[in-house]
C-alpha positions in Angstrom: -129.0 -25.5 59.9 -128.6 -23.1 62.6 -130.4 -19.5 62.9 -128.1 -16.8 64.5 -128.6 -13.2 65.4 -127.5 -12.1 62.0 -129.9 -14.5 60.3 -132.7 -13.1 62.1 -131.9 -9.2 61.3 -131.2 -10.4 57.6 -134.7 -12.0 57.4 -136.5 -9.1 59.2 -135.1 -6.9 56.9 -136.1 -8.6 53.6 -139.6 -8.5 55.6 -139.5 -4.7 55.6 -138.3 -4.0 52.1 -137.9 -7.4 49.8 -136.5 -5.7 47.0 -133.7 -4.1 49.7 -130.3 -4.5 48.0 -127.4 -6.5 49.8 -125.6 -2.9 50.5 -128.1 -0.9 52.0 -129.2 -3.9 54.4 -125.5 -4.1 55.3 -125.4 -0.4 56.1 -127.9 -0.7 58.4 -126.8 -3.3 60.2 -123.4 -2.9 60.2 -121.8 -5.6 58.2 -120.8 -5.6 54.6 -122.5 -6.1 51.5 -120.7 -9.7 50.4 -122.0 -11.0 54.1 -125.2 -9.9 53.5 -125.2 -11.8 50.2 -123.7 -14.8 51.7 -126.3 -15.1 54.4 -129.5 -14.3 51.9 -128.2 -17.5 49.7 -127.3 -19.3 53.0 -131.1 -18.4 54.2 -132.3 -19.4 51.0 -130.8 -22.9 49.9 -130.7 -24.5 53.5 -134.2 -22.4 55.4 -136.1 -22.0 52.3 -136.4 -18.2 52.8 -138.0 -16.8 50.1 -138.8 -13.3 48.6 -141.9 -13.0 46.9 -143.5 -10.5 45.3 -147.7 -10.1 45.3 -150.9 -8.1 44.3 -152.3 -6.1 47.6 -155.7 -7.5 47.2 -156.6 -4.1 50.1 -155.2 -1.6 47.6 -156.8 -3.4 44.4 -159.9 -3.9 46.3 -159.8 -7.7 45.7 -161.7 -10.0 47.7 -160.4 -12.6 49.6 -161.9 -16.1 50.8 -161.0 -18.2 53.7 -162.0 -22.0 52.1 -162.4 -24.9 54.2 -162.6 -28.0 52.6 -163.1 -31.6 54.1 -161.9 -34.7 51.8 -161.3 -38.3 51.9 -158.1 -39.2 53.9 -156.4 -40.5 50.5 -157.4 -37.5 48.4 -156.4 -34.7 50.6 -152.6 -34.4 49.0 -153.8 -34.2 45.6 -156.1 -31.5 45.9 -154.6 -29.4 48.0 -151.7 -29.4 45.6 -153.9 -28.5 42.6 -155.0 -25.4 44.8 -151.3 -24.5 45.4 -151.0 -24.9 41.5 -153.6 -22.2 41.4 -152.1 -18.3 40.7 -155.0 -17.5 42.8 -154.3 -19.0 46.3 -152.1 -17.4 48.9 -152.0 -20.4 51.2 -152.7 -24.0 51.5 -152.2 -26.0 54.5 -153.6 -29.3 55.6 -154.8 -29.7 58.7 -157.0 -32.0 61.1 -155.5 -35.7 60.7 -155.3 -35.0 56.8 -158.8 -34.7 56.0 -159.2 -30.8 56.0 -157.2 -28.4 53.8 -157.8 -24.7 54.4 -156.5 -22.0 51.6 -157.1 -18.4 50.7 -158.1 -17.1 47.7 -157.9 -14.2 46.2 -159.6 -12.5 43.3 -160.9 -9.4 42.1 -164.3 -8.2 43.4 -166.2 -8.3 40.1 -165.2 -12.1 40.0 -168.5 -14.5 39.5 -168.3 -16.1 43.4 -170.4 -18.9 41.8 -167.8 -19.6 39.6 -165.1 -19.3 42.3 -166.7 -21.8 44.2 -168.2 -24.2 41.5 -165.7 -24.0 38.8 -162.5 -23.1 39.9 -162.0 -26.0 42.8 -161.1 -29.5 41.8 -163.5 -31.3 40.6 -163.5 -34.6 42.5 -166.2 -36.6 44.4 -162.8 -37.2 46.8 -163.8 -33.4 47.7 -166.9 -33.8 50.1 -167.6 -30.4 52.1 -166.6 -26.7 51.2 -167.5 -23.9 53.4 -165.9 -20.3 51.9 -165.9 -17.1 54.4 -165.2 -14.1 52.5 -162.6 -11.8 54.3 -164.2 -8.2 55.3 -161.4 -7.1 57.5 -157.5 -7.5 57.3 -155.9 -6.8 61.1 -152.5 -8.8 61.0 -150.4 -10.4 58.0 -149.5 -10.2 54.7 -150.0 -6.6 52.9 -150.9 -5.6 56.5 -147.4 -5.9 57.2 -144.7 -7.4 59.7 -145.9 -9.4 62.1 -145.1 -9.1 66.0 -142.6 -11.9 65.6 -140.1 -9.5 63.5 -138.0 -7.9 66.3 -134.8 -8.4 65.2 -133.9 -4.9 64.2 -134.4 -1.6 65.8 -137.2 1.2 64.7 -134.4 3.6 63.8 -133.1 -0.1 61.1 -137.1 -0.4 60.4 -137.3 3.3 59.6 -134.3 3.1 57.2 -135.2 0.5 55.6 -138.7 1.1 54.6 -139.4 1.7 51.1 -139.1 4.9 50.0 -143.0 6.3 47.7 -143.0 8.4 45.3 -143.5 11.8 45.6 -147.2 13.0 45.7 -150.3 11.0 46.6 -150.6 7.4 45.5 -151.6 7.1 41.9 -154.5 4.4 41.3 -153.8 1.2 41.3 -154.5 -0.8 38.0 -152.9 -4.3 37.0 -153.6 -5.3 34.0 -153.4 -8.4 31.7 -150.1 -7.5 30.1 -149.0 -7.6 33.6 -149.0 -10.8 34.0 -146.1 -12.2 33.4 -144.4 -9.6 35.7 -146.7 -10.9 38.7 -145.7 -14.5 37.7 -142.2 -14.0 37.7 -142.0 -12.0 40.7 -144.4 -14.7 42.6 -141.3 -16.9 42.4 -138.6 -14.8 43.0 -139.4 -11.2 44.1 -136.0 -10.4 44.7 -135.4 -10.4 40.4 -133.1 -8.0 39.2 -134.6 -5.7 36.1 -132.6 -7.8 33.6 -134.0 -11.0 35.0 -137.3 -9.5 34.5 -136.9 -8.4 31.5 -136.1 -11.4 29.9 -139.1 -13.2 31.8 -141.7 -10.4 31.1 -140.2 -9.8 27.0 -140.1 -6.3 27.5 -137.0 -3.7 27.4 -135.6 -3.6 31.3 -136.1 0.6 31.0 -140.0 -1.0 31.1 -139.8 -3.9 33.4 -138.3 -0.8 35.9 -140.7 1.6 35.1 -143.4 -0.9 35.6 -142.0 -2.0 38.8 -141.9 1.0 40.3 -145.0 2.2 39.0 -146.9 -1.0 40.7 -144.9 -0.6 44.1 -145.7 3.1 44.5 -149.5 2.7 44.1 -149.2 0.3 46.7 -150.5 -2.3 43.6 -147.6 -4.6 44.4 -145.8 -5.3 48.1 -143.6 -8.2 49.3 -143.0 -10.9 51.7 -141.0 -13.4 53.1 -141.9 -17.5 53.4 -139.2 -19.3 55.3 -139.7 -22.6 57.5 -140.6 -21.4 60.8 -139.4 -24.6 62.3 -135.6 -23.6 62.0 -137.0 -20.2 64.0 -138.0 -22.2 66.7 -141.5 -22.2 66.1 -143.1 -25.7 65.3 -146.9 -24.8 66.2 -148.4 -24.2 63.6 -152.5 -23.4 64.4 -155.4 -22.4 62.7 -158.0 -21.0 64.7 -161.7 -19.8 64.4 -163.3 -17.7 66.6 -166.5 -16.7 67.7 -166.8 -13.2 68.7 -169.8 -10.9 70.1 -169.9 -8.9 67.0 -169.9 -5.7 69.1 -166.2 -7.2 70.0 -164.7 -7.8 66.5 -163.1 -4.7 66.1 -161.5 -4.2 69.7 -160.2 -8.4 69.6 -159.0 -7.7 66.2 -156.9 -4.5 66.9 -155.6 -6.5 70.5 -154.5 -9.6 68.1 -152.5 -6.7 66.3 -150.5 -6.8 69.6 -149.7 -11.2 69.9 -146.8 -12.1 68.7 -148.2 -16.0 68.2 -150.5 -14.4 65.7 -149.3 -14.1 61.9 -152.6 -13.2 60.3 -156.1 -12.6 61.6 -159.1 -11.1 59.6 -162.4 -10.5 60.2 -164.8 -12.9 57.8 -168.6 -13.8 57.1 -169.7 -17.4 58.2 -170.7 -19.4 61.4 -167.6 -17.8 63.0 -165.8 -14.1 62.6 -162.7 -14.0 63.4 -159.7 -16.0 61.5 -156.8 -16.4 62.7 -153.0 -18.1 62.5 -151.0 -18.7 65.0 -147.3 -19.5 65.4 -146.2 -20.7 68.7 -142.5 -22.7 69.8 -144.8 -26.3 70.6 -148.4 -27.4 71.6 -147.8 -26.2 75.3 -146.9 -22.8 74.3 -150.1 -22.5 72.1 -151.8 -23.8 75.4 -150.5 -21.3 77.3 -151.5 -18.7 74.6 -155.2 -19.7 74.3 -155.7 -20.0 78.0 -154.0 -16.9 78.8 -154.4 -14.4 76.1 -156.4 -15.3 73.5 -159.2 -16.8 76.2 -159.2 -14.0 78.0 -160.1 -11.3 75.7 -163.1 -10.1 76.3 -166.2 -11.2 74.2 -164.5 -14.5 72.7 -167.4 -16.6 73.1 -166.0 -19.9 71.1 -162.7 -20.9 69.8 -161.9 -23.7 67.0 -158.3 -25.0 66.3 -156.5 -27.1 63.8 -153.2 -27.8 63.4 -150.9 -27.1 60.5 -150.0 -30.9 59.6 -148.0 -29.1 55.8 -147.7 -26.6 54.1 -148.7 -27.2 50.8 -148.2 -23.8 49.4 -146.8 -20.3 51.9 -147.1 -17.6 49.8 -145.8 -17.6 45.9 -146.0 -19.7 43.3 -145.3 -23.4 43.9 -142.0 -24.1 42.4 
């Protein structure tokens, strides 16, 4: 399918506020709510656009982990879709001529790390390297927010359609097991309406809304958009690990802020520091980005890529 103007300002737009309904986005851009709709189920059956709703590990104080895991050549597919299985992973891609599958994981910070890395991966002598690098800094992506990409609409459009808090300061943010099936359902489809998720969650909509807005306005809850970035023009998909003078971290983290080939970067423990996605149009312009930007930031002493062969899992649940 083809990817117009309209498109784009429609997608950026469910990346500022997910839950956004079809006549408020069409205020702000100008066209009416029945176009709106027509273009979110257009987006959705043909581009595989996809509102999803998820914990904010940085306002739960979850911890995340960066795996890396090297497998035999015919074994690769299976477990990296029993990670994507997993309610725990954000991402699964496979990588490096099928072999390597790289994920994120994660869980709250009083979880036993011996039993996230022993237990909870699939057990399979198929599986024959791990190497986990637990996240200590979040700098672009996901509950972070929009990415550089997203320039579609206007500040004064952003502004108006950011989510509106609460009154007051943010209350503490506690999920809980009964909220469970909430996060489930809205992991599939975060653009539910209160009726939907009553009758997936079993309780009274006046709860499932209460709820809702209760997990939003902590912060507990936020959303984002998958969509196949090839029908964007982008089919350079790249994982990259970096080496960094540690007195650098901070200063190339906050400049990677600034890319617009990057998608996510994080600080993390392990041989290297710095982990990074990046989303270019083809293999030359990721050339052109390492050599020209990304090489040339000062203290980036060592830089490893991989690219994105599949996608095994983007962001919510695998349907």
């Amino acid at each position: 399918m083809g990817i117009d103007e309209l498109d784009r300002k429609v997608t950026h737009a469910l990346r500022i506020n997910g839950r956004a309904g079809y006549r408020e986005i069409g205020a702000v851009l100008g066209v009416s709510d029945q176009t709106v709709a027509r273009r979110y189920r257009r987006l959705r059956d043909e581009a595989g656009l996809r509102v999803v709703g998820l914990p904010n590990p940085i306002e739960l104080g979850y911890e995340t982990w960066v795996l890396r895991l090297r497998a035999a050549p015919d074994a690769a597919v299976a477990i990296a879709g029993a990670l994507a299985r997993r309610p725990d992973t954000g991402w699964v891609s496979i990588t490096s001529g099928g072999t390597e599958i790289a994920c994120n994981v994660r869980v709250p910070a009083s979880t036993d790390r011996e039993s996230l890395l022993l237990q909870k991966l699939p057990r399979t002598p198929r599986l024959v390297a791990v190497s986990a690098h637990c996240v200590i800094h979040h700098y672009v992506g996901g509950a972070v927010g929009p990415d550089r990409r997203d320039d579609a609409l206007t500040a004064e459009q952003i502004a108006a359609l950011s989510p509106a808090r609460a009154g007051g300061a943010r209350a503490a943010a506690h999920l809980t097991d009964a909220d469970a099936p909430l996060i489930e359902a809205l992991s599939r489809d975060g653009r539910l309406s209160y009726t939907e998720l009553a009758a997936a969650t079993g309780w009274p909509e006046s709860t499932a809304r209460r709820r809702m807005q209760e997990l939003f306005d902590s912060g507990s809850l936020y959303t984002d958009v998958e969509i196949e970035p090839e029908l964007l023009g982008f089919r350079a998909a790249v994982l990259l690990w970096l080496s960094v003078t540690p007195s650098r971290v901070a200063p190339v983290g906050a400049a990677l802020r600034e890319h617009e080939e990057v998608v996510f970067a994080a600080a993390t423990t392990g041989p290297t520091n710095l982990h990074v996605t990046a989303l270019c149009r083809d293999m030359p312009a990721f050339y052109r980005y390492v050599t020209e930007r990304l090489g040339s930031l000062h203290g980036v002493q060592r830089i490893e890529s991989a690219p994105v062969l599949r996608h095994v899992k983007q962001l919510g649940a695998v349907r």
